[in-house]
C-alpha positions in Angstrom: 18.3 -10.3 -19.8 16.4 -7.2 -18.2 13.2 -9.4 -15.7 9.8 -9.0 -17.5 7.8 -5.4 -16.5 4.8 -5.9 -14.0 3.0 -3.6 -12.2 3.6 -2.8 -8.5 0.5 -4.2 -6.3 -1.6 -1.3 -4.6 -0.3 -2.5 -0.8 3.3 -1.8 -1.6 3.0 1.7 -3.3 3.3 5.0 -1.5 -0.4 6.0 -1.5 -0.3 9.7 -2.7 2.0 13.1 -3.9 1.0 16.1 -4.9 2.8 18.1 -7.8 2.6 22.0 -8.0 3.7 24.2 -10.6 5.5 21.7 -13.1 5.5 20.6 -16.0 5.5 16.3 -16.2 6.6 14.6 -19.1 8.8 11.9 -20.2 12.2 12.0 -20.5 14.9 8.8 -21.5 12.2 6.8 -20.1 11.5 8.1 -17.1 8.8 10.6 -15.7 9.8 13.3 -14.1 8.4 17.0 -12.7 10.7 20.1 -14.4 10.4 23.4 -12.4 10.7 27.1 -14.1 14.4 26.6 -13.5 14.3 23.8 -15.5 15.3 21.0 -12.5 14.1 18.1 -13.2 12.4 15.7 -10.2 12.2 11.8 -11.1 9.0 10.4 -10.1 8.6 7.0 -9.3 5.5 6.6 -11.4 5.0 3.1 -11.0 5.3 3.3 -7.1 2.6 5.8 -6.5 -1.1 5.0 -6.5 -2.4 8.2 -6.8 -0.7 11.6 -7.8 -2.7 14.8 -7.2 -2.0 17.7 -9.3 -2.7 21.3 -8.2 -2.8 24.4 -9.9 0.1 25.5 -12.2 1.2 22.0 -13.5 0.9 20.5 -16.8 1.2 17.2 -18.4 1.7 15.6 -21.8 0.3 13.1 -23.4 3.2 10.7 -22.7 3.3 10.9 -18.7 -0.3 10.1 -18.9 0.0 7.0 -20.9 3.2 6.3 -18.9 1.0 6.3 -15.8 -2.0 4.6 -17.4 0.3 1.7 -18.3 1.4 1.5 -14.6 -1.9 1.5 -13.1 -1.3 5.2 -11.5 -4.2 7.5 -11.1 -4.1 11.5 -11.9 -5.9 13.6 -10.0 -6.7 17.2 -11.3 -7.3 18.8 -7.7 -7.8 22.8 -6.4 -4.9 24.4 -4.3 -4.1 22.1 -1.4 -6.6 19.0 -2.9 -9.3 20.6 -1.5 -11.1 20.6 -4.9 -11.9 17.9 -6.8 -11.8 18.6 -10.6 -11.5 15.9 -12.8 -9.7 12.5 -12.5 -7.8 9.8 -15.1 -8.8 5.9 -15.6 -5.7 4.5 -15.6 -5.9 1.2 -17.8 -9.7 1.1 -18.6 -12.0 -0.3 -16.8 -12.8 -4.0 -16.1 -16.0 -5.4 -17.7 -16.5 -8.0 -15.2 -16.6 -6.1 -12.1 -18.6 -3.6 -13.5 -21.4 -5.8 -14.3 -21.3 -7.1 -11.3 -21.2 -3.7 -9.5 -24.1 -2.6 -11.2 -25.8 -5.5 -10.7 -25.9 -5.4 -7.4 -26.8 -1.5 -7.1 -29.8 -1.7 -9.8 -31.2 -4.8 -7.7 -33.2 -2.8 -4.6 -32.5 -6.0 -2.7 -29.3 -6.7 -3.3 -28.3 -2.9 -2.6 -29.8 -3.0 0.6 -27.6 -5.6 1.5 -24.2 -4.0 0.9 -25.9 -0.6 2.4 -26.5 -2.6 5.6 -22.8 -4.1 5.1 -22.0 -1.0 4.8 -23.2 0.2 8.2 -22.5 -3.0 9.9 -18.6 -2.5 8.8 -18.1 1.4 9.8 -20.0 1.4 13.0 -18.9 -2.0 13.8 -22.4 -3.2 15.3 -25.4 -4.9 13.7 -27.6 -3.1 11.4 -31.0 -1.8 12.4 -33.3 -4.6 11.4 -36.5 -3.0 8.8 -34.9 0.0 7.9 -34.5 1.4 4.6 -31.6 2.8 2.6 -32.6 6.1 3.4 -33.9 5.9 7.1 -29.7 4.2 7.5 -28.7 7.1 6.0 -30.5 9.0 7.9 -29.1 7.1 11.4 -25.4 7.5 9.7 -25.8 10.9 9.3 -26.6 12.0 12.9 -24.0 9.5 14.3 -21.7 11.6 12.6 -22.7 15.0 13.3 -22.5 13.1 17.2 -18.8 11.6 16.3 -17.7 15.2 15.0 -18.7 16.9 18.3 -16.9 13.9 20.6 -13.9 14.1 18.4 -13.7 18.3 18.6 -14.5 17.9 22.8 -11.2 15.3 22.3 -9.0 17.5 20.9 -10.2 21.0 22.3 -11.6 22.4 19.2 -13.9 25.0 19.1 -16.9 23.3 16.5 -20.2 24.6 15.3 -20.8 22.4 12.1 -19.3 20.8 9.0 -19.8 23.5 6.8 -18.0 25.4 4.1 -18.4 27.2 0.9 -16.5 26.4 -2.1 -16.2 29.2 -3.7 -15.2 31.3 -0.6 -12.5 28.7 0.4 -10.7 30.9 2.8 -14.0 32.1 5.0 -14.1 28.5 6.3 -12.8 28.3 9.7 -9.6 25.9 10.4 -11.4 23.1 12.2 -13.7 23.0 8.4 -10.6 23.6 6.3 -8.5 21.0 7.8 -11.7 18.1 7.2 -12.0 19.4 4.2 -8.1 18.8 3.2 -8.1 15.5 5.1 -11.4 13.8 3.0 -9.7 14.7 -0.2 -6.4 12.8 0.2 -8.5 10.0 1.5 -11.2 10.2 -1.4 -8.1 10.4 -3.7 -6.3 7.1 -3.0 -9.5 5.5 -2.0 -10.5 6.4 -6.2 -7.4 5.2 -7.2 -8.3 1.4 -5.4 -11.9 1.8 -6.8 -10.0 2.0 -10.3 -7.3 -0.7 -9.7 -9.8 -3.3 -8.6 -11.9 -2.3 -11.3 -15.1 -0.7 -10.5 -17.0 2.6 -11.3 -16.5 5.6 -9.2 -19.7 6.6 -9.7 -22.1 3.7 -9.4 -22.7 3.8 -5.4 -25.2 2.2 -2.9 -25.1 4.8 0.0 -24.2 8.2 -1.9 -26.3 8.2 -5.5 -25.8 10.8 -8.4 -22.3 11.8 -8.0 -19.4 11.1 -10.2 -17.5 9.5 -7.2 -20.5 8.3 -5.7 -18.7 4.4 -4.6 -15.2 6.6 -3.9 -17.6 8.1 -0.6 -18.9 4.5 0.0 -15.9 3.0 0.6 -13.6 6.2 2.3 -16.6 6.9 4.8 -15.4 3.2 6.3 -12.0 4.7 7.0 -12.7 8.3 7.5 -13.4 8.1 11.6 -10.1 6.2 12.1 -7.9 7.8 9.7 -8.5 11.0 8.6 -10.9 13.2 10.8 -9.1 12.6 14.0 -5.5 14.2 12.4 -7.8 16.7 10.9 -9.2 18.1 14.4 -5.5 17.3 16.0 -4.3 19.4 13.4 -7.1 21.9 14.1 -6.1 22.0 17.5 -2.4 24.0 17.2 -4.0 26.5 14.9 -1.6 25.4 12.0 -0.5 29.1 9.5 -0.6 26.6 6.5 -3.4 23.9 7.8 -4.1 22.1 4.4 -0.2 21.5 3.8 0.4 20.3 7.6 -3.0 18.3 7.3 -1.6 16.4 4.0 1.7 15.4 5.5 -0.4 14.4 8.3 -2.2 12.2 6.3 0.6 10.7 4.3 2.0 9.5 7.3 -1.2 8.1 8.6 -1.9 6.0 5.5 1.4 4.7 5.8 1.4 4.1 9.0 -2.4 1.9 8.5 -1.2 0.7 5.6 -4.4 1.9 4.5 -3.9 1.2 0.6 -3.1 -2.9 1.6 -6.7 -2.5 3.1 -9.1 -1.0 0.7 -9.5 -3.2 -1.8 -10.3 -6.2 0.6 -12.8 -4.0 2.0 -14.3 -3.3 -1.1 -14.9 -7.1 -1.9 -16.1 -7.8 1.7 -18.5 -5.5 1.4 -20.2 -6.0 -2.4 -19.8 -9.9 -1.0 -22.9 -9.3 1.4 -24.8 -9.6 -2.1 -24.1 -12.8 -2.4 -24.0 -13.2 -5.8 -21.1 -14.4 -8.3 -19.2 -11.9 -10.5 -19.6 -12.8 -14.2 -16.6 -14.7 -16.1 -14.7 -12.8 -18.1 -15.0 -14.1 -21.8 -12.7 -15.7 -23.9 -12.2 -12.7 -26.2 -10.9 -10.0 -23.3 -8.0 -8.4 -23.8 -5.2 -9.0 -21.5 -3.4 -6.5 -19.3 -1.0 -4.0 -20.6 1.9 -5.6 -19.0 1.1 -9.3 -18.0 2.3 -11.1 -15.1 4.0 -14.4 -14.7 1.0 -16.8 -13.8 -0.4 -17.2 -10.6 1.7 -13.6 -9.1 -1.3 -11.8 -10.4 -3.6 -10.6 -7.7 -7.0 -8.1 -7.6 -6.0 -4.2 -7.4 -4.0 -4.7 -10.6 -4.9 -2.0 -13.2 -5.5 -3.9 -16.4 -7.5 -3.7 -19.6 -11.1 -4.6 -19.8 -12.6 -7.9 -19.5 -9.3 -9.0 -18.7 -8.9 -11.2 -14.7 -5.4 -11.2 -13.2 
């Protein structure tokens, strides 16, 4: 007898790849990436947490529900990730934590809370006492112009300001380009934890009005000890190719902070400073595509809504 299928926890999947110039599909049960040539690649869908695909690749309908039914999320990203196009929802979203998500960004009081949270957990300090949503953001933002100039001073880079255009992607100089690649791997395996623990991309407390709106909540606590410093380190040997050495760069650095075993524990820490109770799921929810054995289930499982592993 084969063991019963569940799905691999976020903390022990590799956190991201990136396919270019493939065609994915489903073949004798397995997803895989076949080249002009016709090669086929096997994927390890159900190990991934988030696949980014670039220009030139397509996908059929059965690799998507393949990777919906393993909690995997697909990305549609520009050349290198550096654009973000559109994104899957592996699973469907989870009633309960949504409620409570928007519960706690609708209430002005309660929001202020997880902003201050928020602050206290990225700059790790106490939180200005009397000070608004937008005066913190405010304070964030010049502590971060400050942090990029310490960090470019660190590494030798020559640095003006964070600034780019996206539709001249190429004018950018390196020291731009290379942030620019860094934020998008993170924002796209920090989505695909949003997803798995079952809350709304776009329902944030600091950013507001964007579809990944939480996504930047939650990355900007990892971005100064992850990302940005490979990105100027990076920026520092002048890379020919700086987006590709940049993701590599990155992939190694998730690993190495087992960065995806962290997120989601954040995430709760953080909507916690609300201090209010998620709503029960109801008797009527439909359960996950492919149950656990009880008591193995744990949050960051992609499941179907309403359902609570």
């Amino acid at each position: 007898m084969l063991p019963s299928l569940k799905p691999l926890p976020m903390r022990d999947r590799v956190s991201m790849l990136f396919i270019q110039y493939g065609q994915i599909d489903v073949l004798d049960g397995a997803f895989v990436v076949i080249d002009q040539r016709g090669v086929r690649t096997h994927i390890p869908v159900g190990s991934v947490a988030c696949i980014l695909l670039e220009p030139g690749t397509r996908v059929s309908h059965a690799a998507v529900h393949l990777a919906a039914t393993v909690g995997t999320l697909l990305v549609w990203v520009g050349e290198a990730g550096v654009r973000l196009y559109a994104s899957g929802q592996p699973g469907g979203a989870r009633a309960d934590r949504l409620l409570y998500q928007a519960r706690l960004a609708l209430d002005d009081g309660l929001r202020l809370k997880v902003v201050r949270k928020m602050y206290e957990m990225r700059f790790h300090e106490p939180c200005p006492e009397r000070r608004s949503i937008e005066q913190l953001r405010g304070i964030e933002g010049a502590r971060v112009r400050e942090t990029y100039k310490l960090l470019a001073r660190q590494y030798g880079v020559a640095w003006q300001a964070r600034n780019y255009d996206r539709q001249e992607w190429d004018a950018a100089d390196i020291p731009n380009r290379c942030l620019s690649a860094a934020t998008s791997c993170l924002y796209g395996i920090t989505e695909a934890a949003v997803l798995a623990a079952g809350y709304a991309p776009a329902v944030g407390f600091i950013h507001t009005g964007k579809p990944l709106s939480f996504v930047y909540d939650i990355a900007d606590l990892f971005k100064f000890e992850t990302v940005v410093p490979v990105a100027f380190r990076i920026a520092a040997n002048k890379p020919q190719q700086p987006e590709r050495e940049v993701r590599l760069a990155c992939r190694d650095a998730f690993r190495s902070s087992r960065l995806l075993e962290r997120i989601i524990p954040v995430i709760e820490e953080a909507l916690a400073a609300g201090e209010i109770q998620p709503p029960e799921a109801p008797p009527e929810s439909i359960p996950p595509a492919i149950p656990n054995a009880e008591g193995i289930g744990e949050a960051g499982h992609r499941v179907h809504e309403g359902s609570v592993e």
